[in-house]
Each structure stands twice: as structure tokens, then as C-alpha cells.
C-alpha positions, 0 to 999 in steps of 0.5 A: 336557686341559691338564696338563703332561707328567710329565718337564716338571713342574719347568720353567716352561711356559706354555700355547700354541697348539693343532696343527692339529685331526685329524678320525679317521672310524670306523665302529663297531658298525652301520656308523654313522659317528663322527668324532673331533676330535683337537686337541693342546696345546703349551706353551712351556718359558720357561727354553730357549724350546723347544716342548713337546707331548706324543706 
């Protein structure tokens, strides 16, 4: 999903990188396996130069 996070609307962020992709393994109902890829956007606030992310 590539929507800002609320409290940074009124900045000027552009769209970055992604953190490094984390793999979740569960085991649901029967005991077969899911993996979820997780990956999180960061963006770059251009007034200050800070990293934004969401948690």
C-alpha cells in the first residue's frame, strides 16, 4: 500500500525504498504451511530530510 501515514499529509514526502522483506511462517488450520512476505515503504519528508515509515 502506498499511502502516506496520517500525521505526515501535510509534508512533502516522496516515495523511497522498501526495509528489508520479513518472511513470517504460520501454520493454520491442518498444519499446512503459510509464509507471509512482509515488506514496509519508507518515504523521505524533503522540507527536513528525515526518513518516514509507518510502525
Amino acid at each position: 500500500m502506498n499511502s502516506i501515514p496520517e500525521e505526515y499529509r501535510q509534508s512533502k514526502l516522496s516515495s523511497k525504498e522498501f526495509f528489508d522483506e520479513i518472511t513470517v511462517k504460520y501454520f493454520p488450520i491442518r498444519g499446512h504451511q503459510v509464509y507471509l512476505h512482509i515488506t514496509r515503504r519508507r518515504w523521505l519528508n524533503e522540507d527536513t530530510g528525515l526518513v518516514v515509515f509507518r510502525d
